[in-house]
C-alpha positions as a Markdown table, in Angstrom:
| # | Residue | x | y | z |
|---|---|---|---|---|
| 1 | Unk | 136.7 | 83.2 | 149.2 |
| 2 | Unk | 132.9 | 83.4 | 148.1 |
| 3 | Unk | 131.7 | 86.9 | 148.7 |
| 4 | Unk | 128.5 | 86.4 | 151.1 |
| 5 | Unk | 125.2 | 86.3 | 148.8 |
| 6 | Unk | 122.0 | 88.5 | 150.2 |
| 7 | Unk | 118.7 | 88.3 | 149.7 |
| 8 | Unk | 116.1 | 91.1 | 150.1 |
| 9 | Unk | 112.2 | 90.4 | 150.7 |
| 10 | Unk | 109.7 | 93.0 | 150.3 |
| 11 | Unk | 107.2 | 91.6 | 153.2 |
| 12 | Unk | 104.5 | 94.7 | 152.2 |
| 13 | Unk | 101.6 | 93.8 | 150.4 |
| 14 | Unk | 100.1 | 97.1 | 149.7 |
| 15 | Unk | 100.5 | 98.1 | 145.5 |
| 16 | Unk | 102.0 | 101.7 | 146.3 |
| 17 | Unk | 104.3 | 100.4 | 149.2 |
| 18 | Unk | 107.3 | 102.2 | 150.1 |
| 19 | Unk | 109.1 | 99.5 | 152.1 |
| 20 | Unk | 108.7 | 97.5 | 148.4 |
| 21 | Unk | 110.4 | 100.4 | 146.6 |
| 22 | Unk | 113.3 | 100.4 | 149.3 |
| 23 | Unk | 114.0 | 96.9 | 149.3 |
| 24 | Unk | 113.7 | 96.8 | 145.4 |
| 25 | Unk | 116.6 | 99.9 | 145.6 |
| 26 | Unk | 118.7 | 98.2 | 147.8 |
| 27 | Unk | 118.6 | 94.6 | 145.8 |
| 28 | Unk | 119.7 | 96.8 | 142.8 |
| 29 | Unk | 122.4 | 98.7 | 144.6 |
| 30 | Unk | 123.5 | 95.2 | 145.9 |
| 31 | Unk | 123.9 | 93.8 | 142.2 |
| 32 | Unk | 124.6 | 97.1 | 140.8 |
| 33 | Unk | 127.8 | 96.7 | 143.3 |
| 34 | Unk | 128.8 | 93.5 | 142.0 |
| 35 | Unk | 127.0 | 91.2 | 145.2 |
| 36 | Unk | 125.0 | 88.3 | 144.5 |
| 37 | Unk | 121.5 | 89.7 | 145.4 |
| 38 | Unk | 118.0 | 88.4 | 144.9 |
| 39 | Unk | 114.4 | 90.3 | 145.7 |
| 40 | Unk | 111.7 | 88.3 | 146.7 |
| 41 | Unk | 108.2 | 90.1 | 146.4 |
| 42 | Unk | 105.8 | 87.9 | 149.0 |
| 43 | Unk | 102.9 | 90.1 | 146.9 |
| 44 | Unk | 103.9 | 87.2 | 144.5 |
| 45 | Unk | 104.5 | 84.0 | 147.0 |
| 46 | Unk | 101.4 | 82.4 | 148.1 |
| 47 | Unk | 101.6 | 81.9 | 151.4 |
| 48 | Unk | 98.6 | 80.0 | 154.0 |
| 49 | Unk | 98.2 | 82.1 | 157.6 |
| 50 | Unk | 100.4 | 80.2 | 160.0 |
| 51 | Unk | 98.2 | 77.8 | 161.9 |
| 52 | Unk | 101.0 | 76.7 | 164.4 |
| 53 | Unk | 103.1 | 74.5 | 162.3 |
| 54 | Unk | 105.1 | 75.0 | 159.3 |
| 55 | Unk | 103.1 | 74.3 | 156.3 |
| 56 | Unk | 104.4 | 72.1 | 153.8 |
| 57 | Unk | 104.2 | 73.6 | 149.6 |
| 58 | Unk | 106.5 | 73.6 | 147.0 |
| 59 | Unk | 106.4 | 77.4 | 147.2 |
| 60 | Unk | 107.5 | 77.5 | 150.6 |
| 61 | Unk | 110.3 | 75.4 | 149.9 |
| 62 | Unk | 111.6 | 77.3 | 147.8 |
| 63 | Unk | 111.5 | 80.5 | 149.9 |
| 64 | Unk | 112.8 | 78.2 | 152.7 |
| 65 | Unk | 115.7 | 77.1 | 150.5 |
| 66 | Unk | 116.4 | 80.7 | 149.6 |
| 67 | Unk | 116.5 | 81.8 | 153.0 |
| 68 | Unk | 118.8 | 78.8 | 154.2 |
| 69 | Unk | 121.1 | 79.4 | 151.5 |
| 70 | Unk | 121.8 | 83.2 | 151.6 |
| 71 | Unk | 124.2 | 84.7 | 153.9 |
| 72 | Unk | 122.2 | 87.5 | 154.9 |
| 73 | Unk | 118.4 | 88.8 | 154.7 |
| 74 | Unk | 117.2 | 92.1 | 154.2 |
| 75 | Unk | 113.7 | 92.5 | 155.6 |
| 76 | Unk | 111.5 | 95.0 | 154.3 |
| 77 | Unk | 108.3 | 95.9 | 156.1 |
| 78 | Unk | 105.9 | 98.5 | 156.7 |
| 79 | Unk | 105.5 | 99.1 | 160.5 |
| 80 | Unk | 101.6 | 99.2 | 161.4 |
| 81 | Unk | 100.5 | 99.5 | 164.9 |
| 82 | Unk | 104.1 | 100.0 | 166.6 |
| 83 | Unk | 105.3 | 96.4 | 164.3 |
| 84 | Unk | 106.2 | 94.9 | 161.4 |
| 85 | Unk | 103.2 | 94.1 | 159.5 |
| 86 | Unk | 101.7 | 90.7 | 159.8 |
| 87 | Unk | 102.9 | 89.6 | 156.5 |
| 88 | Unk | 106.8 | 90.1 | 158.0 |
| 89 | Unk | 105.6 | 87.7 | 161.5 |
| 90 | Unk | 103.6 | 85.0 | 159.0 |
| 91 | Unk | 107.3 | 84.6 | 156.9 |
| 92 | Unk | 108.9 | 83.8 | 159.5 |
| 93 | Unk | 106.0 | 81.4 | 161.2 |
| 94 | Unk | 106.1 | 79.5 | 158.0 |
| 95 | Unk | 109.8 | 79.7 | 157.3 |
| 96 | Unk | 111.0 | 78.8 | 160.6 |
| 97 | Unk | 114.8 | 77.2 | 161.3 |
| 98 | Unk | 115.9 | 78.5 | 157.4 |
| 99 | Unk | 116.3 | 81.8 | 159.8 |
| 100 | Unk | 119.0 | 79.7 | 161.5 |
| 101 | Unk | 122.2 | 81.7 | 161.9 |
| 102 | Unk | 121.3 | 84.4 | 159.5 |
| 103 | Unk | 122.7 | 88.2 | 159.4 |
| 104 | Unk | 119.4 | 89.7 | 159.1 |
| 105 | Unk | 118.9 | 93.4 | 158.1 |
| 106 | Unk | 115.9 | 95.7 | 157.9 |
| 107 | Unk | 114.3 | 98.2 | 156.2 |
| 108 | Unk | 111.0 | 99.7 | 157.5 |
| 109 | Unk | 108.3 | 102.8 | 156.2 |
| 110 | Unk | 105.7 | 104.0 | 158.4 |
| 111 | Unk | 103.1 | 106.7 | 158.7 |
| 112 | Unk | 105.4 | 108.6 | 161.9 |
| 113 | Unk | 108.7 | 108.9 | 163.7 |
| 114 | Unk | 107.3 | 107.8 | 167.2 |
| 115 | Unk | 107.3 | 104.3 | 166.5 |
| 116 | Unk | 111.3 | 104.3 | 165.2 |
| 117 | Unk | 112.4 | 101.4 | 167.8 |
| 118 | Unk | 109.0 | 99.1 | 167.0 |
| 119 | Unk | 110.8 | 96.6 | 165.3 |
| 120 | Unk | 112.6 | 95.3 | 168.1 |
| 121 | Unk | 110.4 | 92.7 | 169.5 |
| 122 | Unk | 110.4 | 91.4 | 166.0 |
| 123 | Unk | 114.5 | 91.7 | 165.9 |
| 124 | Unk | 114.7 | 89.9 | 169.2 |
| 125 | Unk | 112.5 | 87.2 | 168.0 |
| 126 | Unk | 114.9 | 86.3 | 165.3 |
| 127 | Unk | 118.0 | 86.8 | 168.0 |
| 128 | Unk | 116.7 | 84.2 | 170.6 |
| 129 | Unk | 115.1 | 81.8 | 168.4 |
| 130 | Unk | 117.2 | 81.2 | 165.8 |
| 131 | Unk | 120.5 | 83.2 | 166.5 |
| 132 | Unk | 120.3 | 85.7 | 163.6 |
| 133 | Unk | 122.7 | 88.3 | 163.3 |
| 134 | Unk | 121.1 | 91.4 | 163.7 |
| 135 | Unk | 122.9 | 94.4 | 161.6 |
| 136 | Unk | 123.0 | 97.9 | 163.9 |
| 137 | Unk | 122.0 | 100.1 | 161.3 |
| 138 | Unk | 119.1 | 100.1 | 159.9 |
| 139 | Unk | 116.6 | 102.1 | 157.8 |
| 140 | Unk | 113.6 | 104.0 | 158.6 |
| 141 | Unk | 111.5 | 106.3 | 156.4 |
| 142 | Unk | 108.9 | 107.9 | 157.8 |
| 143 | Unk | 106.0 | 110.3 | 156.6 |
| 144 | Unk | 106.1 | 110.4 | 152.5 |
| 145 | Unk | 110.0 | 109.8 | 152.7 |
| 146 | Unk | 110.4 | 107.4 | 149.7 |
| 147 | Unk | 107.2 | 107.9 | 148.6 |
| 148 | Unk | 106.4 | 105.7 | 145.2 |
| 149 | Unk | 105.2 | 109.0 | 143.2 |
| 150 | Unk | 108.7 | 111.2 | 143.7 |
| 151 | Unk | 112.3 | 110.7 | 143.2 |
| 152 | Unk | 113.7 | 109.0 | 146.0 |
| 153 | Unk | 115.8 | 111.7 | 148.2 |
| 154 | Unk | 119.7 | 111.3 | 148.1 |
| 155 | Unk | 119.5 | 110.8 | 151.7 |
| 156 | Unk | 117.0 | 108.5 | 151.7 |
| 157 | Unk | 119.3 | 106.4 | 148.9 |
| 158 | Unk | 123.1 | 106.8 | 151.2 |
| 159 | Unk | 121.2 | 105.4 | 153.9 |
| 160 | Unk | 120.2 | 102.2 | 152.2 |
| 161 | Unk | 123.5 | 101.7 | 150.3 |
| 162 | Unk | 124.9 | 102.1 | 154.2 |
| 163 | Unk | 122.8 | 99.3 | 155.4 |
| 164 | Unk | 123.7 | 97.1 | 151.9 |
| 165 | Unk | 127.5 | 97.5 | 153.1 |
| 166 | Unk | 127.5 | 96.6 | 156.5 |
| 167 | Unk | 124.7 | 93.7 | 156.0 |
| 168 | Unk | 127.8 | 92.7 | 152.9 |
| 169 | Unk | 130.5 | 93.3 | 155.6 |
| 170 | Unk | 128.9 | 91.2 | 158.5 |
| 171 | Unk | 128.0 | 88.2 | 156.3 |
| 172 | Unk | 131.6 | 88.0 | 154.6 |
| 173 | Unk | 133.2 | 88.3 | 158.2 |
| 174 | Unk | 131.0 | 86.3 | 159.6 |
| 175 | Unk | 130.8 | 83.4 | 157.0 |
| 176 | Unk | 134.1 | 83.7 | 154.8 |
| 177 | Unk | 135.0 | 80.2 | 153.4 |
């Protein structure tokens, strides 16, 4: 039996991001754990605004084909304005059916605790229109939790090796070979 291969994309494009430092974390724990893991950075994929239709580019692809061939996602986004940023919405717009079927994770850092459930619209998006997975537990830092300048807290680091486990434990059960 394969184990189930992950990858984790850091959908923030702010230098200092917290949701980056996160997902980068959690890819290490991942591999660190013996997973087959990659981290995808969109601050480094060039990427056109979605226009309606799937643009075509050899960049896109290639995150296409990593999406379609992993197991699970881990989605890493800052949460502005109650959702995921617009970075998080435009990778899926020009990714598309690679979502099909996919256990799909998420990791999210925002400015307050009020908007804790935002991410749900964005979560049922990927439900109904391409029948993702959507792991229960997820993470949410809020305020200067994770913060790019300080260690990151213990608590802050069990609750993202929880979320690499069970997004590892739904993919192999779901997809064993």
């Amino acid at each position: 039996m394969s184990s189930p291969n992950v990858l984790v994309i850091s959908c923030s494009l702010h230098p200092q991001s917290r949701s980056r430092r996160m997902a980068s974390e959690t890819a290490a724990m991942l591999q660190a754990g013996g997973a087959d893991a990659e981290f995808v950075d969109l601050r480094e994929v060039e990427m056109p605004l979605c226009a309606g239709v799937e643009a075509e580019s050899a960049t896109l692809d290639e995150l296409r084909e990593k999406i379609r061939g992993a197991s699970a996602v881990i989605v890493a986004a800052p949460i502005y304005n109650y959702d995921v940023n617009a970075a998080a919405k435009n990778l899926v717009e020009m990714t598309g059916a690679a979502w099909r079927e996919k256990v799909v994770g998420f990791l999210c850092a925002a400015g307050g605790r009020s908007s804790y459930m935002s991410l749900m619209g964005f979560a049922n998006s990927l439900m109904l229109d391409f029948r993702c997975w959507i792991v229960p537990r997820f993470v949410y830092a809020a305020g200067k939790e994770g913060d790019v300048q300080t260690p990151l807290p213990e608590e802050l680091r069990n609750r993202l090796k929880q979320l690499a486990e069970t997004t590892l434990h739904a993919a192999g059960s779901l997809y064993q070979k």
